[in-house]
Each structure stands twice: as C-alpha cells, then as structure tokens.
N, C-alpha and C positions, 0 to 999 in steps of 0.2 A: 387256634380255636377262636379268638378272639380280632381275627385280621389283621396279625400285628403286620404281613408282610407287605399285604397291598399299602399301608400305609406308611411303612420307611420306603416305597418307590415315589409316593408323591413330594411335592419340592416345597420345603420351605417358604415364607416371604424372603429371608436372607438369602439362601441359597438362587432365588431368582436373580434378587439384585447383586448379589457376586458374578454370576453371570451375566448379569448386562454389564457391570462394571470390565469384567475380561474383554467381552462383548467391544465395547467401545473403547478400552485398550489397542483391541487388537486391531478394532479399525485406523486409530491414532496412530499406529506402528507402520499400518499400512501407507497413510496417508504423508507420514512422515517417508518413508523408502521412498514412495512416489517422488515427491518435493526433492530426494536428494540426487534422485534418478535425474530428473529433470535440471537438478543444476550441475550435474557433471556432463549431460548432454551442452548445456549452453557453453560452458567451459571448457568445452573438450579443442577448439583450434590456441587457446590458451596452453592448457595439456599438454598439448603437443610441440608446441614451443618449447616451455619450460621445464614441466616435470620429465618428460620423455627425454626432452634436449639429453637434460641433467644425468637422468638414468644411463643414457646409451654413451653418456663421456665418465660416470663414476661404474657402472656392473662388469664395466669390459675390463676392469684392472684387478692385475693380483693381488697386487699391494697398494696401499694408500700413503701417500709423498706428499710432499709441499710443492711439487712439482703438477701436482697435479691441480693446486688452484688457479694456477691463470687459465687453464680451460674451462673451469668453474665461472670464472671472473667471465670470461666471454661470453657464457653461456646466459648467463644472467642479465649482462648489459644487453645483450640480443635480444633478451627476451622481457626489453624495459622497464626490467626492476628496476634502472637507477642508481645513479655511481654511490649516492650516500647510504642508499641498502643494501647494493652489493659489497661497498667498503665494509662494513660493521658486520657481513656473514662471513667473507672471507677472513675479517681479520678472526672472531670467536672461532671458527675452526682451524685458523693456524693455532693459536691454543690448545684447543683441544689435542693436535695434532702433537704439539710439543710435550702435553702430559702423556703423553701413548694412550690416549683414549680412545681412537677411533682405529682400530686396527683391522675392518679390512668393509669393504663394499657396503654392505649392508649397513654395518653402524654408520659410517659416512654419512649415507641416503637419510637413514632415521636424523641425524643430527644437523643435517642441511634443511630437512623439514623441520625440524622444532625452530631451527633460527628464523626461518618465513614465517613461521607461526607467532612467534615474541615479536616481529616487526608488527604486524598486524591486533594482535589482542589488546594494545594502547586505545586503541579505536576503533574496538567492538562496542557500540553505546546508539543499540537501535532507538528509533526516538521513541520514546513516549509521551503521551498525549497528556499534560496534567487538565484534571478534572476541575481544579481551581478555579480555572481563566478560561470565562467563555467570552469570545471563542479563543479558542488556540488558535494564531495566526501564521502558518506558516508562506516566506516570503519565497518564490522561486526564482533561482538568479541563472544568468549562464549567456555564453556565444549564440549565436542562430544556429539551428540546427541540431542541437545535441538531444531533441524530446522531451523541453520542456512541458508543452501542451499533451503529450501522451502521458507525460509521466505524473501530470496531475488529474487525469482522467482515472488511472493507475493508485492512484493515491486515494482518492476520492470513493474508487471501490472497496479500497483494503479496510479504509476506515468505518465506510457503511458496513462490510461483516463483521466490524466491531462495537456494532451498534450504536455507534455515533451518529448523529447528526452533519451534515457537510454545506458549505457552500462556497462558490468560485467567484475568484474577482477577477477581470477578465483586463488585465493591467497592461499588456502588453495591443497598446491604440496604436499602434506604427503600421501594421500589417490588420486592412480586413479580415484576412484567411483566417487568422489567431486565432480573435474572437471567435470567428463562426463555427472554427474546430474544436473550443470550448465550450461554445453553446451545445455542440452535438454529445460531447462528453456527457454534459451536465443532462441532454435527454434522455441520454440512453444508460444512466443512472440515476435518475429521478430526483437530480440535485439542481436545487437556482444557480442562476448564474447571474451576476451583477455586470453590466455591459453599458457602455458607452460608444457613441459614434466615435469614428476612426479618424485620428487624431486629438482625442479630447488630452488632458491632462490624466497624466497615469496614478500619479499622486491622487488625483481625486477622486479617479474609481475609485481606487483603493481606501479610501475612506469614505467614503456612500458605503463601501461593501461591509466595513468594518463597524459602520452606525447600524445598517440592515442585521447585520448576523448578531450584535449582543442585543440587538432590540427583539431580536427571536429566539433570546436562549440558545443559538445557535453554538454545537461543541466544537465545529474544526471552521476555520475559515481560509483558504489556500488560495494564496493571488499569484496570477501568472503576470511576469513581466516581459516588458521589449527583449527579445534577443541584443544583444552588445558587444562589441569586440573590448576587450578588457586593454585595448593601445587606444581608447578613446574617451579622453580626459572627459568630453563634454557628457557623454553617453553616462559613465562612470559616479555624476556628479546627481547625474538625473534619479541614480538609482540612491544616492544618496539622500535625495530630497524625499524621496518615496519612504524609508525610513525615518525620517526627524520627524513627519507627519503623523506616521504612525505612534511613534516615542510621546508625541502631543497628546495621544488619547491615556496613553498608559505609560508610565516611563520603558515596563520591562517587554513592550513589543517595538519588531516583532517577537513572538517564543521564538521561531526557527527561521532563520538564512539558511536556505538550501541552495548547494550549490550543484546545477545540473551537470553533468562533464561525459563526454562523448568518448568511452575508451577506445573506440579507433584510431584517435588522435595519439595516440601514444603521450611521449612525453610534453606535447604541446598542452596537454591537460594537463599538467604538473605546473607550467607556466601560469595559464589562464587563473590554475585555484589559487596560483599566487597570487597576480591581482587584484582577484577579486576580494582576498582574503583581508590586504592592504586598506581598500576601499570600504567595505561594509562587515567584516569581523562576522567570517561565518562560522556557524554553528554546527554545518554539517557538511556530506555528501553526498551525492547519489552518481553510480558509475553507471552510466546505460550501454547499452552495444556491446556489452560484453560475447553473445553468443554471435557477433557477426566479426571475430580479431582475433587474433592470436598475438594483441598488445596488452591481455588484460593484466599485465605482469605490471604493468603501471599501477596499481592499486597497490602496492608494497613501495613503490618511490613516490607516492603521495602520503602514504600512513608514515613515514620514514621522515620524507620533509616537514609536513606541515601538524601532524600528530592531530590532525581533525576526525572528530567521529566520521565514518564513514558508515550512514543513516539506510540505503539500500543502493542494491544493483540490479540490472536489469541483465535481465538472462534469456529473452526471448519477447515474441511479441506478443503472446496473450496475458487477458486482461493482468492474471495473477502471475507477470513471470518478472514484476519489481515486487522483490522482495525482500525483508529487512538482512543485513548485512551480518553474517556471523564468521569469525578469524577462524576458530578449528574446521566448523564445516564446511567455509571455502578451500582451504589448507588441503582438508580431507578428502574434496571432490577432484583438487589437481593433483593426487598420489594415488587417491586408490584404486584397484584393480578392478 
C-alpha cells in the first residue's frame, strides 16, 4: 500500500559501496592470478630443472630411504642451488628422515619445498622507498651486460605507479650507448635524466644528479654505473669513489647498493655478488634473466651464502616484469600445478 517493495529493491549508499569494495576486490584477485600466472610462466625453464627434476627422482618411489638423498643432492647442484644450500636441505631431511617423519612421496616433496622456502624467507625484504630522504638514492652496480640500464628503466616505471617522483643519473660515461639508452628510458617515462659527455668523471654525475634531484624535492634518485668485471681492482676502486662522494653529501647514502646479477650465469653470479659485496656492502639484489635459464636455482645459493635481501627479479621483458622479490610466491610458482 505504501511501496514498501519497490523501495527494498532500491540500493543503499553502503550497499553501493560494498559492492564496489567486492568490485575492486575482485579485480585485485584477478590482477594478482594474472601477476602469478606470469611469474610461473617466466620461471617455468627454472621449473623444469628443479621442481620437476625433483618430482620425477622423489614420486617414482614407494618408499622414502636415505638412499635416496644423493639423487636429491644431484638434483639440486644441477639445478644450481649450491653446495651450502643443498648441504643444509639434505642434511634437515636426513633428520627428518631419522624421526620417521617423512614417510612416503608426497610428505618428502612438501618437506623439500618448506626447506627451499626457509633458505629463501631470510631475504624476503623488498625495498622500500623511505619518505624521509629526499631523494632516495639508489646506486646500481653489476658486470656488463646483466640489464643494468633496463632494469632502471624498469625501476623508474614501478616507482612513477607509486606515485613518486623519479630521476636518473646517467653514471655509467665509459660506453656512449648507456647514456643514450637512459636518455630514451627517461623519455619514454617522462623522467630527467642527468648526463654527461662520455668519459666525464662518474662520481660527478653522480653528484650534479644528487645536487639536481634534492634541489627538486625529487623522491627517488637511481644512478646507473659503468658495467665492471668485479677481478678488476682498479674498476672496483672507482665504484668505491662514487660512494665516499655520495657519503660527503649525507653520511647514510647511498639508501640502496643494488646489485644487478645476470641469472644465466649461474653460479658465476654467486661469485661476482661476492665481490662486489667485499667492495661496496650491498644492500640488495636484483636477479634478471630469470625467464631466459633454467639456472635460476642460483637464487637459493646466493640467499644461502651471502643472506642479502634479494630486492626484485626479472621474469620477462616487459616493462612490469621486474618485479619485487617474494620467498613463498617464488617457492609457490616453481611447485604448483
């Protein structure tokens, strides 16, 4: 009589925004599957190395033996985890093994994946940008060749969707190409780039860049350096210089040493991080080439040696496919089905 029914069909102001809240839920859920889709795709010749290796040496047995870890052990140096990370999985499942806890295929698998996982979760510590220090300066270090210059292109994108502010220092004066592959980053993301003729002093960019960006309230400042073979004391020294300069403006920069590393290299990236780690006390890591190797099992004998946050990996070549580093969900992309 009174319209009570047309009027319980009409929708709340809450009821709206409950459902936008679902609404954008459900897009985040989507957007998330996407993102894990795509990082078991880049990880999948990884995959097939290790997790598969693994599987098709542990589902094929009736019973589970101590016999049966040195095919474990094989399987893992093969697939360049690393003698200090395969020692410390094999030895926690000979344990296991002698309480009778792992009695037959399945719990095996589960309990060889939690050990990869606890190598890994020490240096789960994606970076973050503090708001305090403008700019945040991260330095980027590394070999020729391993995507320094993409991977601050890459960087520099991730940041602008974080609404930051960005600018590049284009540190690396040994190679015109560099610069000018960071000039075109910095175009085609609407970011300055601080540049000098080729051969200037890198230290200097690097501080022009670092006067430029807090003179602009600038929030992130990322300087690219020379590529460097880390057996080259003199190279080594230079990047040393490039830090004491920086320390001159501020003691606590730079915020971040990043150290670039090429996972195709296997375990020669285990080396290099050591170097470099020797020389300039880095603060992180970033794995790239992940989706072009089936070495990326070295990311567990670098977390295992040197316990360094390991900061992002690269999983492909578009813009958004460096992305920050997490232990279960890499863990979880080389097991699941």
């Amino acid at each position: 009589m009174f319209g009570f029914g047309k009027k319980q069909k009409s929708e709340s102001p809450d009821s709206k925004e409950n459902k936008g809240d679902d609404l954008n839920a459900s897009v985040k859920q989507e957007d998330k599957a996407g993102i894990f889709s795509r990082l078991k795709k880049g990880l999948s010749r990884t995959r097939d190395k290790l997790s598969d290796g693994l599987a098709e040496v542990v589902l094929g047995e009736k019973s589970i033996d101590l016999n049966l870890l040195d095919d474990i052990e094989t399987q893992l140096l093969s697939a360049d985890v690393g003698i200090d990370a395969t020692d410390q999985i094999i030895e926690n499942l000979k344990k296991q093994l002698g309480r009778k806890q792992l009695a037959d295929p399945e719990q095996f698998m589960t309990a060889l994946r939690n050990e990869l996982t606890n190598i890994l979760i020490p240096c789960d510590a994606p970076l973050t940008i503090q708001s305090d220090s403008k700019p945040f300066v991260i330095l980027m270090v590394g070999v020729n060749g391993v995507g320094k210059t993409t991977s601050i292109g890459k960087l520099a994108k991730l940041y602008q969707s974080q609404g930051l502010n960005v600018m590049l220092a284009a540190g690396d004066t040994f190679r015109a190409a560099a610069v000018e592959q960071l000039q075109v980053w910095g175009e085609r993301n609407s970011v300055p780039v601080v540049a000098q003729a080729t051969g200037a002093d890198s230290a200097s960019v690097i501080f022009d860049a670092y006067q430029s960006a807090k003179a602009k309230q600038v929030d992130v400042l990322i300087a690219d350096t020379a590529g460097r073979l880390h057996t080259k004391d003199n190279l080594m020294n230079e990047l040393g210089k490039i830090i004491r300069v920086l320390k001159k403006q501020e003691e606590g920069l730079p915020n971040e040493i990043l150290l670039v590393l090429d996972a195709t290299t296997g375990q020669n990236a285990l080396s290099q991080a050591e170097s470099f780690n020797k020389t300039s006390n880095l603060t992180g890591i970033a794995l790239t080439k992940l989706d072009g190797t089936a070495k990326g099992g070295v990311v567990f004998a670098l977390a295992k040696k040197l316990s360094l946050p390991i900061r992002f990996i690269g999983v492909g070549e578009k813009i958004d496919d460096l992305r920050p580093f997490h232990a279960e969900e890499f863990v979880e992309a080389l097991f699941s089905e």
